[in-house]
C-alpha positions in Angstrom: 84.7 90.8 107.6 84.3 87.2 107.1 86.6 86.4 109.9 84.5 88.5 112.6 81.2 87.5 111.1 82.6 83.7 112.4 83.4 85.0 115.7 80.1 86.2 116.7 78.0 82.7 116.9 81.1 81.9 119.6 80.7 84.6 121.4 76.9 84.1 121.6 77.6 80.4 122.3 80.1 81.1 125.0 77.3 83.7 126.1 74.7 81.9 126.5 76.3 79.1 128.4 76.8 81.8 131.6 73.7 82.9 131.0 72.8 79.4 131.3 75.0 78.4 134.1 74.0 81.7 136.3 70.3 80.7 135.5 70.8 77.1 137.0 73.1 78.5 139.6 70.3 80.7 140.7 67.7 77.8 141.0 70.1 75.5 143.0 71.1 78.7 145.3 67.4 79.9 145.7 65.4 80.1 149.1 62.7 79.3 150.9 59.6 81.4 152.2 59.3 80.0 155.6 60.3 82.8 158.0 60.5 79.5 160.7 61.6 76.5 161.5 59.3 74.3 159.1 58.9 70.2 159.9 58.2 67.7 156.0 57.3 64.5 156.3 57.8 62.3 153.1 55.9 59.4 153.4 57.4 56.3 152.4 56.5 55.3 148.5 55.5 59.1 147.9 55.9 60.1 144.1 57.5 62.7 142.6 54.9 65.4 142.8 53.8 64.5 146.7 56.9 65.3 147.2 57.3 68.5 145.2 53.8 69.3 147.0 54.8 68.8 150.6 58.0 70.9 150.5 56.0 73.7 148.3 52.8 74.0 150.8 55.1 74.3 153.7 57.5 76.8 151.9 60.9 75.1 152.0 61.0 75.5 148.3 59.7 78.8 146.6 58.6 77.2 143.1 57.7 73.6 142.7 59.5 73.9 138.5 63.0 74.5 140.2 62.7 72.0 142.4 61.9 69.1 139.5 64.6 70.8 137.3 67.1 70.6 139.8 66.7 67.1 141.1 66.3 66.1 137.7 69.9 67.8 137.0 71.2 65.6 139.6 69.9 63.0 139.1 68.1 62.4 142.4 64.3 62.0 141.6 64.7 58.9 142.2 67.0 59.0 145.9 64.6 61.1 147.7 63.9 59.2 151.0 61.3 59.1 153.1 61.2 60.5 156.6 60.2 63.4 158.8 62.3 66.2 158.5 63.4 69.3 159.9 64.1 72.7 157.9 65.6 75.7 159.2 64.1 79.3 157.8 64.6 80.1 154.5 66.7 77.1 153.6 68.6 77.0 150.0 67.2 74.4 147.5 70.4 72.6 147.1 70.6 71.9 150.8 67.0 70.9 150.9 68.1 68.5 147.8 71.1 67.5 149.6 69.1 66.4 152.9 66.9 64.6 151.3 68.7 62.4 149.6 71.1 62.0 152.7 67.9 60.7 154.8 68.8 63.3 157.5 65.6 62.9 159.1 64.5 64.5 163.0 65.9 61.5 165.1 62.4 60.6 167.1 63.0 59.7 170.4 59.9 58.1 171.8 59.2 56.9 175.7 57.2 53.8 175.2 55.6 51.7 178.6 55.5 48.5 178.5 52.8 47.3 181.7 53.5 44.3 183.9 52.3 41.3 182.6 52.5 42.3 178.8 53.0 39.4 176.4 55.3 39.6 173.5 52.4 39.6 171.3 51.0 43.0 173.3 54.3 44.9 173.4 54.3 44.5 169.6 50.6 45.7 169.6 52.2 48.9 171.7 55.1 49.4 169.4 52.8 49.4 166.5 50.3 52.4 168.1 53.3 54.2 168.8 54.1 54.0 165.1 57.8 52.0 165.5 58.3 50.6 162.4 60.1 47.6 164.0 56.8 45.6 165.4 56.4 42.9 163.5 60.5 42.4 163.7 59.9 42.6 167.3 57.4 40.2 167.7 59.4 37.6 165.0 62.8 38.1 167.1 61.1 37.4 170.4 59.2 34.5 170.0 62.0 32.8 168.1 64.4 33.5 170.6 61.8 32.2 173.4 62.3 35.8 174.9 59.0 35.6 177.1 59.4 36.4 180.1 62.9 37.4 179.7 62.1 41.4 178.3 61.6 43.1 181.8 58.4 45.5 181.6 59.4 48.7 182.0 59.5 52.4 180.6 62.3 52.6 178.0 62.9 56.2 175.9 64.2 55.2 172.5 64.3 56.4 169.0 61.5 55.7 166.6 63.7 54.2 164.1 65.3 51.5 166.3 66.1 48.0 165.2 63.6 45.2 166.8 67.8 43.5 167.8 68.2 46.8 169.8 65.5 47.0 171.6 65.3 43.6 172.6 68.9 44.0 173.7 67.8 47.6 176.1 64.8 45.1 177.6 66.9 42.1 178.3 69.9 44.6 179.6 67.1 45.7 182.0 66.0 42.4 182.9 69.6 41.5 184.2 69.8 44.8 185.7 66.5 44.6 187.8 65.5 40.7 187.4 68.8 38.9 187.8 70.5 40.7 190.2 67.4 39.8 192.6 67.6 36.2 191.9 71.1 36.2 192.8 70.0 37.2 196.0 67.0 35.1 196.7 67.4 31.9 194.6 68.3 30.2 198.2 64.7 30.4 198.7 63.2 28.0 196.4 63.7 24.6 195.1 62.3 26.0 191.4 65.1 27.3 188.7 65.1 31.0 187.0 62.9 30.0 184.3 60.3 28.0 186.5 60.1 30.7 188.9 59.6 33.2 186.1 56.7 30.8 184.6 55.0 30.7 187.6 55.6 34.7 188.2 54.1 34.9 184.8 50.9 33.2 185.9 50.6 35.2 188.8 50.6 38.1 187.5 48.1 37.1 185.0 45.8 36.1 187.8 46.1 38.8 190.7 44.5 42.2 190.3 46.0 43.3 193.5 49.6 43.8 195.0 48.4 41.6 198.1 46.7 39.0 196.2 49.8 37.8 194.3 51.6 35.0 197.7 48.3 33.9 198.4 47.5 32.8 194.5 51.4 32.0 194.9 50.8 29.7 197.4 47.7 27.3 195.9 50.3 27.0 192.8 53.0 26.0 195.0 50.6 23.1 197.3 48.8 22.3 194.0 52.3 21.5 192.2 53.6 20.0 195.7 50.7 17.7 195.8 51.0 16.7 191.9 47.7 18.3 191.2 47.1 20.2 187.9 47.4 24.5 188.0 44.2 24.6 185.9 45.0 28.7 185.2 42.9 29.9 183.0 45.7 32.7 181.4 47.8 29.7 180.3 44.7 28.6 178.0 44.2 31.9 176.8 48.2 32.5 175.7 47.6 29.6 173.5 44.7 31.0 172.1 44.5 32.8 168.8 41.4 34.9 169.4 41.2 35.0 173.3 38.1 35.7 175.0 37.9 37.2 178.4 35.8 34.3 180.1 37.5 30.7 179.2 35.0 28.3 177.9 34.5 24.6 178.8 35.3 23.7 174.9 38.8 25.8 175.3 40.0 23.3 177.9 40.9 21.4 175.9 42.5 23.0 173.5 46.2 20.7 172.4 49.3 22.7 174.1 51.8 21.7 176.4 50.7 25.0 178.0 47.2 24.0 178.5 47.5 23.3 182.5 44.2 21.6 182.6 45.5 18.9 180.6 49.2 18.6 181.6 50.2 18.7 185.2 53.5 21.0 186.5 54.3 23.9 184.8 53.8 25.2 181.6 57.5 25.1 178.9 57.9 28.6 179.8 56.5 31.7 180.7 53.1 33.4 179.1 54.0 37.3 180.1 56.6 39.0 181.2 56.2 39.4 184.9 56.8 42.6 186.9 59.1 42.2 190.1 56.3 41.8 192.3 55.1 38.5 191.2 58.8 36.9 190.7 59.3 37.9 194.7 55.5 36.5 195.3 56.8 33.2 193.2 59.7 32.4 195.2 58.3 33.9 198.9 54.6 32.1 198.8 52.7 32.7 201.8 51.8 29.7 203.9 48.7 29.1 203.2 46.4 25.2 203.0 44.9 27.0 199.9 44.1 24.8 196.5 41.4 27.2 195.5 40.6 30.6 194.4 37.6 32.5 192.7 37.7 36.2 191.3 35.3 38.1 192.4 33.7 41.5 190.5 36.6 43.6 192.2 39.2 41.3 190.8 40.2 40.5 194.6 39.8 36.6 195.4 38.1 34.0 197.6 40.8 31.1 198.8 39.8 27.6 200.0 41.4 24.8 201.0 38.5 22.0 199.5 36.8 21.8 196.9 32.9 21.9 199.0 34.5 25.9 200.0 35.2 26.7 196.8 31.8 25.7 195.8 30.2 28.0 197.9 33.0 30.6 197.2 32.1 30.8 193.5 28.3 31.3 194.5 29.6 34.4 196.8 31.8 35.4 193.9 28.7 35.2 191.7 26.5 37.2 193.9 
């Protein structure tokens, strides 16, 4: 009697460790409520309970207790990772445990425009209102590589999560594709290199507001520099600029930058935008023109003149 008496707290040990082992098995192997397709985002930084919260209110996980004790049993409360992701019906908790801490998030693909003329400082300011984490990257990669001008403005579809050395790479692939395989075929018709005629396709297109505008402000740049005689472009001032206003001042002339064209004569290092196709074709094809002179008017087309006493009376018709 002794004997079986001994046997019994086994059997009730060996017991309860099924009981125990069919009770965990059930929480890891338990289901959702959604009846659809159910889309989490875990915001980056979220704690423990934000996260428990998110996957509860959208019903990936039927209680939020099973979900603590089973990451806890895995020991990945702390490997959860942060993302948007996408749950199928009723999914079980160990494959919502599993995909989180994977970081099999929806792969975002985004189509992101980038407009003729955009600076590397705006296409950051467009990656960041698109929400691509890799702005600021962007912006740092570009300017120390001297990329402006050189990332051709386009529309490129990418995912959200891309690297600021991969997207850089897709512009500049573009560039070659739509940029270089033009110069190959008109270089013959300038005197000026790739990167001056991209710095004075930059300037154009900062300064025309219409398709037939940009040979004719083409041309003043081309007699002004063939004469020796200072651009005086107001865009080149406002790229150096940290708060630019949309009228340049008398004090900003003279602002201390080699691309302050009121102060240095020729071209500025490099270019300020990056230039659509238009205005590298109106760099190297300037129309003939005596023109040293233009004025904006309120429509954003221009008044040329060839003196100085024209232009005069051009920016009081402007004004008017």
């Amino acid at each position: 009697m002794g004997e079986g008496m001994k046997k019994i707290p086994l059997i009730i040990f060996l017991l309860l460790i099924i009981l125990a082992s069919f009770a965990i098995l059930s929480i890891f192997l338990q289901s959702g409520t959604n009846d659809a397709p159910m889309t989490v985002e875990i915001q980056k930084g979220a704690s423990a309970n934000q996260v428990t919260a998110a996957l509860k209110n959208s019903g990936v996980i039927r209680r939020d207790m099973d979900f603590k004790i089973a990451s806890r049993l895995l020991f990945v409360q702390d490997r959860i990772q942060a993302g948007k992701y996408l749950f199928s019906p009723h999914p079980l908790l160990i494959n919502v445990l599993l995909k989180l801490v994977k970081g099999s998030v929806i792969i975002e693909q985004l189509r992101v425009s980038f407009p003729e003329g955009s600076s590397i400082y705006k296409m950051g300011t467009i990656l960041k209102k698109e929400g691509v984490l890799c702005f600021e990257d962007f912006r740092a990669l570009a300017h120390s590589s001297s990329l402006e001008g050189y990332l051709f403005p386009d529309t490129y579809i990418f995912e959200k999560n891309i690297s600021a050395e991969v997207l850089a790479e897709m512009m500049q692939k573009r560039f070659t594709e739509v940029v270089i395989s033009y110069w190959k075929e008109n270089k013959n018709a300038t005197k000026y290199n790739l990167h001056e005629i991209l710095t004075l396709a930059s300037i154009i297109e900062k300064e025309a507001a219409t398709k037939e505008d940009r040979p004719i402000i083409s041309s003043v740049f081309h007699n002004r520099l063939n004469i020796k005689m200072a651009l005086e472009a107001d865009p080149t001032i406002k790229y150096v600029l940290e708060r630019p206003s949309k009228t340049v001042y008398f004090n900003q002339l003279k602002v201390k930058s080699p691309y302050n064209t009121y102060l240095n004569r020729g071209l500025p290092p490099g270019p300020i935008c990056n230039p659509g196709l238009s205005s590298i074709a109106a760099a190297i094809y300037p129309a003939k023109t005596d023109y040293l002179y233009f004025v904006a008017k309120k429509d954003g087309s221009h008044i040329f003149s060839a003196t100085w006493q024209e232009h005069q009376s051009a920016r009081q018709k402007a004004k008017r």
